[in-house]
C-alpha positions as CSV (number, residue, x, y, z in Angstrom):
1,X,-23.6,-8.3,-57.7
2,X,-21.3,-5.4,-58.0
3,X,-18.7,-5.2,-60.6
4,X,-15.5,-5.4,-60.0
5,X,-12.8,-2.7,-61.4
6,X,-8.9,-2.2,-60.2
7,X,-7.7,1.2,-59.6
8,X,-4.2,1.7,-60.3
9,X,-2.1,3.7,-58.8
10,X,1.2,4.8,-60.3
11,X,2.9,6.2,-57.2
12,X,6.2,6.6,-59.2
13,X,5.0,8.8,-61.4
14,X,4.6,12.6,-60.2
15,X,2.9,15.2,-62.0
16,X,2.8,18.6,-60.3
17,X,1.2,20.0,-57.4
18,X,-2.6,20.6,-56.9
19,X,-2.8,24.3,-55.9
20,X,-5.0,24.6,-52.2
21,X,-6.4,27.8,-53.7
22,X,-8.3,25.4,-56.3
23,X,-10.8,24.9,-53.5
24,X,-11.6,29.2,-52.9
25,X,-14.9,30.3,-52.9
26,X,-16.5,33.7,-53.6
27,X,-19.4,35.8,-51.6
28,X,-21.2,39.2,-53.2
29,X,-23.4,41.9,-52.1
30,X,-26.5,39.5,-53.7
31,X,-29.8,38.1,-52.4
32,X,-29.1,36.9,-48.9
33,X,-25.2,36.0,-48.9
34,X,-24.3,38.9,-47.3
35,X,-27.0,40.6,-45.3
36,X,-29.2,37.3,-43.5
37,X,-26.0,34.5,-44.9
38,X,-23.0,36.1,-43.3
39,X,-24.4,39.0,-41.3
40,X,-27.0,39.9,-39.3
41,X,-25.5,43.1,-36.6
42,X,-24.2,43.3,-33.3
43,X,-27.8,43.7,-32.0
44,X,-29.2,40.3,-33.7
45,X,-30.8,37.7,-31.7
46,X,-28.8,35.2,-33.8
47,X,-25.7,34.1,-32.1
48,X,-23.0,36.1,-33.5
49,X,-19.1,37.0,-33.2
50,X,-19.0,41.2,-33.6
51,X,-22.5,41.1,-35.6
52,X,-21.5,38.0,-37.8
53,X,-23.4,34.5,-37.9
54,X,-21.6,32.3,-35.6
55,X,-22.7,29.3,-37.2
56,X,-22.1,30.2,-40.7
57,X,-18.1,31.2,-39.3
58,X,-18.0,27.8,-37.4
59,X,-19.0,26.1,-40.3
60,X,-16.8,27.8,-43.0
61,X,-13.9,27.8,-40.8
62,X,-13.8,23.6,-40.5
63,X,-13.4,24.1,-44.4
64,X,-10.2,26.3,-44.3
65,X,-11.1,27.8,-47.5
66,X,-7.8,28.9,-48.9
67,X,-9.0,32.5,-50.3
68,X,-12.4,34.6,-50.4
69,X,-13.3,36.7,-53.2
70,X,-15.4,40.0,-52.4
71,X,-17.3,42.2,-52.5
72,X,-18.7,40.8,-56.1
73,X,-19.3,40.1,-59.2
74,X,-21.5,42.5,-60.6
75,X,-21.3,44.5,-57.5
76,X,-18.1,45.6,-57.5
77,X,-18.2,47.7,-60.3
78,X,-20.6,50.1,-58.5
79,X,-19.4,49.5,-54.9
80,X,-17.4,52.6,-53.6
81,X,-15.7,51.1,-50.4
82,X,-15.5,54.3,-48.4
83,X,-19.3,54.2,-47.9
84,X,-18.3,51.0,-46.1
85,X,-16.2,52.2,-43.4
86,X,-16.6,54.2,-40.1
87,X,-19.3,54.2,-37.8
88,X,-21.9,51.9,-39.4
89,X,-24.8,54.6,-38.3
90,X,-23.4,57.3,-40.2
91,X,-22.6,54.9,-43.4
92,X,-25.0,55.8,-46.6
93,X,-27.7,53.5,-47.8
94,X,-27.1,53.1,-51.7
95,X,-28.4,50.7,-54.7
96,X,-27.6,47.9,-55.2
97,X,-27.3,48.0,-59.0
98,X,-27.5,44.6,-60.9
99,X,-29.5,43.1,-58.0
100,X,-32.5,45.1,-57.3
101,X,-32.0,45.6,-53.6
102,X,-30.8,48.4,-51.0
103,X,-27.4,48.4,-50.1
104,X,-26.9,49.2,-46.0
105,X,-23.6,49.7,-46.2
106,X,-23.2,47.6,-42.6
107,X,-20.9,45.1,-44.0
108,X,-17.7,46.7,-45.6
109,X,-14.0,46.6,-45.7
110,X,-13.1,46.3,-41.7
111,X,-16.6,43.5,-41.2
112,X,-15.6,41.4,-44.5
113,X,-11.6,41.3,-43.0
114,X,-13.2,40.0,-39.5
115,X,-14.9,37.6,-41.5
116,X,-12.3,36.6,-43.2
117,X,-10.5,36.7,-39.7
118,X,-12.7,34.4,-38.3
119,X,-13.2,31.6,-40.8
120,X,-9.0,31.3,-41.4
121,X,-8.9,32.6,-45.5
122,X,-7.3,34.9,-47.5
123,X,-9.4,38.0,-48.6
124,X,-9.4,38.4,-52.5
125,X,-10.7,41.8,-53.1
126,X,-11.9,42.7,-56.7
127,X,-11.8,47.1,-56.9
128,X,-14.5,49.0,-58.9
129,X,-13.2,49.6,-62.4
130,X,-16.3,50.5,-64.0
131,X,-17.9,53.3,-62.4
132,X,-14.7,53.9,-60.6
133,X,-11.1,55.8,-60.2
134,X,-7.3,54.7,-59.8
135,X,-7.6,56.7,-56.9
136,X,-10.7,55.0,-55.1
137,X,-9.4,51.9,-56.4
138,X,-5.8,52.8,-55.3
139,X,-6.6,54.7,-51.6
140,X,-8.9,51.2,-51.3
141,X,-5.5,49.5,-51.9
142,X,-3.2,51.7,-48.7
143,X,-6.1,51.6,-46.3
144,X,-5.7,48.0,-46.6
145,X,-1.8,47.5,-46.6
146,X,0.0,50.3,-45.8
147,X,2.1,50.5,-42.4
148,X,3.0,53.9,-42.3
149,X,1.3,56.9,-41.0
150,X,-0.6,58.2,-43.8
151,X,-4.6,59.4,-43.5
152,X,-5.6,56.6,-44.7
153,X,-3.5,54.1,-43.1
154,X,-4.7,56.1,-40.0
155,X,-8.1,56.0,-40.7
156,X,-7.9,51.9,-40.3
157,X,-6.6,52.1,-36.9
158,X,-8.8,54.7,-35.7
159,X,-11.7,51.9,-37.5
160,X,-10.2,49.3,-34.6
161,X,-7.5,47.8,-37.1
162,X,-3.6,48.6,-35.8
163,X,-1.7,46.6,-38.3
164,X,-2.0,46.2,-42.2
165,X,-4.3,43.6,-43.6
166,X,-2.0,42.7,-46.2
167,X,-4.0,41.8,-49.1
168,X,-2.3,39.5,-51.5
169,X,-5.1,39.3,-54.5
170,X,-6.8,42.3,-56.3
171,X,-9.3,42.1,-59.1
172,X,-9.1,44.6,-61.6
173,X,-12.7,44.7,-62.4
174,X,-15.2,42.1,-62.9
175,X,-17.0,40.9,-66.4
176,X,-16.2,44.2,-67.7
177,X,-17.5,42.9,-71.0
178,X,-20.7,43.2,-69.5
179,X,-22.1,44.6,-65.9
180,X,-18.7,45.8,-65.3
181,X,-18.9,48.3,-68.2
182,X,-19.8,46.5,-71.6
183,X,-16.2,47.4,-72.7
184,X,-14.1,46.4,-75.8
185,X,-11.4,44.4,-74.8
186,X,-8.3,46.7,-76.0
187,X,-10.1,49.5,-74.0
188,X,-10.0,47.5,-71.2
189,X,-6.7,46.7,-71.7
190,X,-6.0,50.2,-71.5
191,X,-8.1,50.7,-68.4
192,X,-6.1,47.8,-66.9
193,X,-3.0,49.5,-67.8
194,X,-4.1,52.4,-65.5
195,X,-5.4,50.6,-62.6
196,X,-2.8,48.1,-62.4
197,X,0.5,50.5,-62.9
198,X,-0.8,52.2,-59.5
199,X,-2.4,49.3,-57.2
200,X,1.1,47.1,-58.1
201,X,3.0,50.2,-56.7
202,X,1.1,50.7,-53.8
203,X,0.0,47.2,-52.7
204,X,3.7,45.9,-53.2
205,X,5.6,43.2,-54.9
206,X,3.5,40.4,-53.2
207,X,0.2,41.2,-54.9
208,X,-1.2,39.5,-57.3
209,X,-3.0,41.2,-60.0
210,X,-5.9,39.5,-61.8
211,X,-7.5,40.6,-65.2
212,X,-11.0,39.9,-66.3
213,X,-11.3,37.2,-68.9
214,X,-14.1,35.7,-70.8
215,X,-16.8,33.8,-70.0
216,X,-18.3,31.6,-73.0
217,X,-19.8,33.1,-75.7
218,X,-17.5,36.6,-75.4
219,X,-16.1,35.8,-78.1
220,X,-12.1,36.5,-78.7
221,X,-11.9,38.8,-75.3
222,X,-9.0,37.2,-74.0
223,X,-6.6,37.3,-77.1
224,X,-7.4,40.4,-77.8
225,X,-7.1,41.9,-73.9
226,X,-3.6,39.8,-74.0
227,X,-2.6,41.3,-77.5
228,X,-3.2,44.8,-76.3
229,X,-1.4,44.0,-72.9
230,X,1.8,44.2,-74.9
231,X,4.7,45.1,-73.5
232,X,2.9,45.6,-69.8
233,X,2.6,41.9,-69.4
234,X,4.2,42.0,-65.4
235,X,1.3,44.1,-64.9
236,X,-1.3,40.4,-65.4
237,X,-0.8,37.7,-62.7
238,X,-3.2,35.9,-63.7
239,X,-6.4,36.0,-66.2
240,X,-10.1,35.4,-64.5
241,X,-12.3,33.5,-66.1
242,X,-16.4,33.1,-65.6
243,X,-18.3,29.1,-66.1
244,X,-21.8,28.5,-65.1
245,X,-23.5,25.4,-65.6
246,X,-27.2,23.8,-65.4
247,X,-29.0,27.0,-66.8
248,X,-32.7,25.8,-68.1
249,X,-32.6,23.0,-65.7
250,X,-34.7,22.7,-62.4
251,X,-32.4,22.6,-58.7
252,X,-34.8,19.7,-57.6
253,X,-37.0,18.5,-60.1
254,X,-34.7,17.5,-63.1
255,X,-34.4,14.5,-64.9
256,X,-31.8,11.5,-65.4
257,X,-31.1,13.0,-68.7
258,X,-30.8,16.7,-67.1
259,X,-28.6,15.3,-64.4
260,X,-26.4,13.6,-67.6
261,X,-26.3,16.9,-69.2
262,X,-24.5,18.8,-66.3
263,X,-22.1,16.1,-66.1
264,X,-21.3,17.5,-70.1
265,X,-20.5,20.9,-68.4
266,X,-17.7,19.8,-66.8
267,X,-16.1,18.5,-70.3
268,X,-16.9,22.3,-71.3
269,X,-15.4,23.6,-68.3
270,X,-12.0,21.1,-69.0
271,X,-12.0,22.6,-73.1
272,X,-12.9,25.8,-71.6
273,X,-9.3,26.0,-69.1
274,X,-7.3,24.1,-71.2
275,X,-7.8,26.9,-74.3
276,X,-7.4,29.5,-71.5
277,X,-4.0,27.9,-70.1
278,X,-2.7,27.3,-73.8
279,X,-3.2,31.2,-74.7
280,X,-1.8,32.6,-71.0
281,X,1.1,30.2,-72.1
282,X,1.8,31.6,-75.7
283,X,1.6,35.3,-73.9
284,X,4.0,34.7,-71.0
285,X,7.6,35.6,-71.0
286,X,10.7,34.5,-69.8
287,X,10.2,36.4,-66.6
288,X,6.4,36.6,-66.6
289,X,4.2,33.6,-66.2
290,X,0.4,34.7,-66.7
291,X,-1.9,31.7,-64.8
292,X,-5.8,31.0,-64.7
293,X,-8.2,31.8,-62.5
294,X,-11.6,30.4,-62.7
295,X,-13.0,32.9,-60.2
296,X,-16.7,32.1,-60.7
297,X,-18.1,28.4,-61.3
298,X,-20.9,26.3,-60.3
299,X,-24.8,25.1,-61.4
300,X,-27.2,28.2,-61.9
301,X,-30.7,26.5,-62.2
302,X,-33.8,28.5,-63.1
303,X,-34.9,29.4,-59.5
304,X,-32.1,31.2,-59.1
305,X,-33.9,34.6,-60.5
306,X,-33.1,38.1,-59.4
307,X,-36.2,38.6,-57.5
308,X,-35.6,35.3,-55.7
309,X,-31.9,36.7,-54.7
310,X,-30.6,33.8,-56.7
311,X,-31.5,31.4,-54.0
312,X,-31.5,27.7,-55.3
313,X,-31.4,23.8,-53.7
314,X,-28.7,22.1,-53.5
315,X,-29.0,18.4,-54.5
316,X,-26.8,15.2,-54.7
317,X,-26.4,15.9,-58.3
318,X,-24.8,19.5,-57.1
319,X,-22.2,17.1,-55.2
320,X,-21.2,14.9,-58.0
321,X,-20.6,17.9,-60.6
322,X,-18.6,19.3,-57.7
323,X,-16.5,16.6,-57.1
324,X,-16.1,16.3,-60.7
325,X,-15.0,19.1,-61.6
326,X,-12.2,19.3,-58.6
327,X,-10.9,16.3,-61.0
328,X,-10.8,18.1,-64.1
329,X,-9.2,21.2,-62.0
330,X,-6.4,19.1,-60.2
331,X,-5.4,18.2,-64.2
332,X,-5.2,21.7,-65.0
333,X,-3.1,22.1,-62.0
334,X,-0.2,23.2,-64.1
335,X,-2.0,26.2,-65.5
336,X,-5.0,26.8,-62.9
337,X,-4.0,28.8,-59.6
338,X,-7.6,29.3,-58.5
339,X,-10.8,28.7,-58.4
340,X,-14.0,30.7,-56.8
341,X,-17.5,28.8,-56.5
342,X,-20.4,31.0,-56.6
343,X,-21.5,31.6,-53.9
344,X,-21.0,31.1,-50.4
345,X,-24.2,31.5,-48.2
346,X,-27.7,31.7,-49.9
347,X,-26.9,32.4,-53.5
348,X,-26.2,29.6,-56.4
349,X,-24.2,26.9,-55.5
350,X,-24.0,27.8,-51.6
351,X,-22.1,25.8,-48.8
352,X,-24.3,27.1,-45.8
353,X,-28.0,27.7,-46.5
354,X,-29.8,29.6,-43.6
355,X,-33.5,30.5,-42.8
356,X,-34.0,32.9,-39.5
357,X,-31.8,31.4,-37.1
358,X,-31.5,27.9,-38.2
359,X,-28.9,26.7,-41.2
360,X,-27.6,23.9,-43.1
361,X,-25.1,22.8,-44.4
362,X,-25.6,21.7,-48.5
363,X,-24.2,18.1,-50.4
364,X,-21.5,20.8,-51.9
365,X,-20.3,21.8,-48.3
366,X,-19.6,17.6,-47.6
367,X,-17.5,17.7,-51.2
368,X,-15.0,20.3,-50.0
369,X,-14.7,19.5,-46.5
370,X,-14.3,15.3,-48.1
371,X,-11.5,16.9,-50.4
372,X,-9.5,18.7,-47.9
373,X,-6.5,16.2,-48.3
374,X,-6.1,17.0,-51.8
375,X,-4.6,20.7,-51.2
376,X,-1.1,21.0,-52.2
377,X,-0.9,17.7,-53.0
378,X,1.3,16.1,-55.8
379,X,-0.5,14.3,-58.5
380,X,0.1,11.0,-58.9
381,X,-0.9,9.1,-62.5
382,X,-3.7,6.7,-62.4
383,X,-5.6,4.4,-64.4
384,X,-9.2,2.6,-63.9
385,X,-10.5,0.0,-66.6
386,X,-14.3,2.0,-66.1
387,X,-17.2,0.7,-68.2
388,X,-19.4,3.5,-69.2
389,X,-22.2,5.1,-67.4
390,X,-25.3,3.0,-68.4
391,X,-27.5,6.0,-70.1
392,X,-27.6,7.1,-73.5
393,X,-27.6,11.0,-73.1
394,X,-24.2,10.0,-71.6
395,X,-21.8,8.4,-74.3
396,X,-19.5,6.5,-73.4
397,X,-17.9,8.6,-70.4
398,X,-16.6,6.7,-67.7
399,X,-18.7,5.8,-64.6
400,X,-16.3,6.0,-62.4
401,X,-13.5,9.2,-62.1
402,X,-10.3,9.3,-60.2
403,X,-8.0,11.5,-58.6
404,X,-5.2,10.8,-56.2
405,X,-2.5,13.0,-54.8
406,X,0.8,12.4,-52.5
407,X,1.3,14.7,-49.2
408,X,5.2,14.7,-48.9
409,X,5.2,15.4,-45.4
410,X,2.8,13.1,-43.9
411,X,3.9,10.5,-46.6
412,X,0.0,10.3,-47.2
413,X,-2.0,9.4,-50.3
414,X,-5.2,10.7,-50.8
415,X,-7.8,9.3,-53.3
416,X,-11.1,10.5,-54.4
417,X,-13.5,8.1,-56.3
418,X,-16.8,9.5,-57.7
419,X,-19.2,7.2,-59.3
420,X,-21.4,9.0,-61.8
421,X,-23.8,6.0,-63.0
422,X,-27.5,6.3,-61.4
423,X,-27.8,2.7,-61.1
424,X,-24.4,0.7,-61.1
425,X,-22.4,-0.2,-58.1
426,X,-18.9,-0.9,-58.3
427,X,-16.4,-2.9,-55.8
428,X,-12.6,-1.1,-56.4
429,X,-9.7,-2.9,-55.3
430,X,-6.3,-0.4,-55.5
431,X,-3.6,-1.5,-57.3
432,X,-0.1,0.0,-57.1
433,X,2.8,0.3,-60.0
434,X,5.7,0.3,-57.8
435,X,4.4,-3.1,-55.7
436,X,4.7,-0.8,-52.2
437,X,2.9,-1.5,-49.4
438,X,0.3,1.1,-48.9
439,X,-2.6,0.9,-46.7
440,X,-5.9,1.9,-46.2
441,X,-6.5,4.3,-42.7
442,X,-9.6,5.7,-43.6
443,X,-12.7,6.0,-45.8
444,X,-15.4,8.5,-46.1
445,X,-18.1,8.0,-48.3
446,X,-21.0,10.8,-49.5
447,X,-23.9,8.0,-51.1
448,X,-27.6,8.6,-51.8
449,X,-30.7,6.5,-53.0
450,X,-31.7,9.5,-54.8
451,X,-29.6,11.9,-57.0
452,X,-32.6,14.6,-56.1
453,X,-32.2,14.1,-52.4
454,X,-30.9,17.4,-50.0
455,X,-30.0,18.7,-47.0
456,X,-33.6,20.5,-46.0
457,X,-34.2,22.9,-42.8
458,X,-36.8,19.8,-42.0
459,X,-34.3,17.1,-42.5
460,X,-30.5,18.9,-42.1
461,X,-28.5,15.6,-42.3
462,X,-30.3,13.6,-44.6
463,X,-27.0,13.6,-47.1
464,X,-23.5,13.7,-44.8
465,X,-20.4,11.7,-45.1
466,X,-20.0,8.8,-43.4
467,X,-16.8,6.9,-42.4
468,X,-16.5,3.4,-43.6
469,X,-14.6,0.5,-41.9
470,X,-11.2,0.9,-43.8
471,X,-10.0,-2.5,-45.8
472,X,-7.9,-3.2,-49.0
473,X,-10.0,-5.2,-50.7
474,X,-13.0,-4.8,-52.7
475,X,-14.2,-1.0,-51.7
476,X,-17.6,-0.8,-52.2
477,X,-18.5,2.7,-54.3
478,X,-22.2,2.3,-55.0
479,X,-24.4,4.6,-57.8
480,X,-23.8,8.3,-57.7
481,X,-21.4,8.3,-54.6
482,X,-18.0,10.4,-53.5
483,X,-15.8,8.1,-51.8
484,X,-12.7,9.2,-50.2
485,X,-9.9,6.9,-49.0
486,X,-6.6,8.0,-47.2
487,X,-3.8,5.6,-47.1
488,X,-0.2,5.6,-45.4
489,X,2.6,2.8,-45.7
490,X,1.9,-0.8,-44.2
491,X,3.9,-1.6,-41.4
């Protein structure tokens, strides 16, 4: 017989709002995100909308991903966006640097802002810092957002696109520690400097600048890039930082202790943003606040190798660390402004896998379209009496995790419940510290038999969301599940 465990909810007690750009995503010039993922031409025999997969659009668009970071990662800092532009016949083939493949050229600037377009998210462009100039980075920086009649501006018309694109986030570089450059920080600092002084001037007061931060195990790059920021701090909007998760570890074939050990990622991942947060903090000013960005996250098992174009499985395990973490960032929510799962179609953690003509959608798709309700949310405390997850490897951490967040305007409350355990089932009944009268509309719930169970091209569906009659008593949340419940004032 299940346990039983109360859930409650302090409605009364507000804590700040859950930023909807926590649930971003990222997509790169890498294995088969781009070319095969996203596009495939005009003359494909894929369905498409203006040489872009029309099922990979539909199904990113019902996720109203708030932002969309491009064109990379490691490729940025060798991508020089004018070979992207123009007639795509006439557009030079180049390498692709970090990731052993040729670079067409077919998708660039005007395809990735359809894109963008079509699936209803904010581009987040990061420029080439490495083997780049302020110029290329700052002419990349007009063609995009300048209304007046200059050549470039011109030139973007004359590519189909009238009015400005008005890009609000610009990466100054990307792990410029490493692929970006293998840089010291207080020469990046100096770089930054550069860049920044002339993309803030000519992208406008709305843009947001972001500056590369660490990843772990660079040790002491983000004090020191802050500490030589001096002085320029206006300059920083916010700090970048890199977390992957899983490496050593198989996508499919993993054990119970394997699948314990990722869950320990996301408790480095919490230590991780809450040092980052605390220093951005101690560097802001008066008139300046610096915030985080976590603008590449997610598992990297060992299939994911260059030569396979980083292409892994995606498994219920992929879902639970996902939802997971979402918890850890909505109590970050002070600090963290964004965060960018890697990556989008094909590569690491995707949402969309596709094969030819057919595509599916992975367990880490159902998490953020389940989580939806949670953008711009307020969260609200809570507490749950959880016993621990029955398995050594994992301590004494709580089965079950909450989060729950109050939508002003519908007068909604939206609550996620994971349950980690591989074997225990749980009945939750909601309790509420104010004595109101909420009620239960609707839950979803993402369950399986099987933490190694997937979404195949064979079997598509075999892991989806399904809706559950809504009651307020005794919700059942069985082993490793994501259970979502929306509730609204009684009558």
């Amino acid at each position: 017989m299940a346990q039983a465990i109360n859930i409650q909810l302090h409605t009364q007690i507000k804590k700040h709002q859950v930023s909807r750009y926590l649930y971003s995503h990222f997509a790169e010039h890498l294995g088969r995100c781009i070319y095969g993922g996203i596009w495939v031409g005009p003359g494909s025999k894929i369905e498409t909308i203006d040489g872009i997969r029309k099922d990979a659009a539909d199904a990113l668009k019902k996720l109203k991903l708030p932002a969309l970071r491009w064109p990379g990662g490691c490729f940025a800092d060798n991508y020089h966006w004018m070979d992207g532009i123009g007639p795509r016949e006439k557009r030079p083939k180049r390498i692709n640097l970090w990731w052993k493949q040729a670079e067409s050229n077919q998708f660039g600037t005007d395809e990735f802002m359809r894109f963008c377009q079509l699936i209803e998210t904010e581009p987040y462009i990061c420029l080439n810092i490495g083997s780049g100039t302020v110029e290329e980075a700052r002419s990349w920086v007009e063609y995009c957002n300048c209304d007046q009649s200059t050549t470039l501006a011109e030139m973007r018309r004359e590519n189909g696109h009238a009015e400005p694109y008005d890009v609000q986030f610009w990466g100054i570089g990307n792990e410029n520690w490493g692929c970006g450059g293998q840089m010291r920080p207080e020469y990046y600092a100096d770089l930054y400097r550069r860049f920044s002084t002339f993309v803030r001037k000519t992208a406008g007061d709305r843009a947001k600048l972001i500056a590369c931060g660490s990843h772990p195990g660079i040790d002491n790059w983000d004090e020191k890039f802050l500490a030589a920021m001096k002085g320029a701090y206006a300059l920083v909007d916010y700090l970048a930082l890199h977390f992957y998760s899983g490496q050593g570890s198989s996508d499919i074939h993993f054990s119970d202790d394997e699948y314990y050990g990722l869950l320990e990622a996301v408790d480095g991942m919490d230590q991780y943003l809450g040092r980052a947060i605390a220093l951005a903090r101690a560097f802001s000013t008066p008139e300046h606040k610096i915030g985080i960005i976590l603008d590449e996250w997610g598992t990297w098992f060992k299939e994911a190798t260059v030569s396979a174009g980083l292409y892994q499985q995606n498994t219920m395990r992929d879902a639970l660390f996902t939802a997971a973490s979402f918890h850890c960032f909505h109590n970050h929510g002070q600090g963290l402004f964004m965060t960018n799962m890697a990556q989008t179609v094909n590569v690491l953690q995707s949402l969309v896998l596709t094969k030819g003509s057919r595509s599916v959608l992975t367990p880490t798709y159902h998490i953020y379209d389940m989580f939806r309700s949670h953008r711009d949310g307020i969260l609200i405390s809570t507490d749950v009496a959880s016993p621990p997850v029955k398995a050594s490897r994992a301590g004494n951490r709580a089965a079950l995790s909450v989060s729950a967040t109050w939508q002003e305007k519908e007068n909604l409350l939206f609550v996620s419940i994971i349950n980690l355990d591989l074997e225990q089932d749980f009945s939750v009944n909601l309790k509420f510290g104010d004595n109101s009268n909420w009620q239960i509309r609707q839950i979803k719930q993402l369950a399986a038999d099987d933490i190694r169970a997937h979404n195949s091209f064979e079997v598509p569906e075999k892991l989806v969301p399904v809706e559950i009659k809504a009651t307020n008593a005794n919700v059942a949340i069985p082993a490793m599940s994501v259970t979502t419940l929306r509730l609204q004032p009684g009558m």
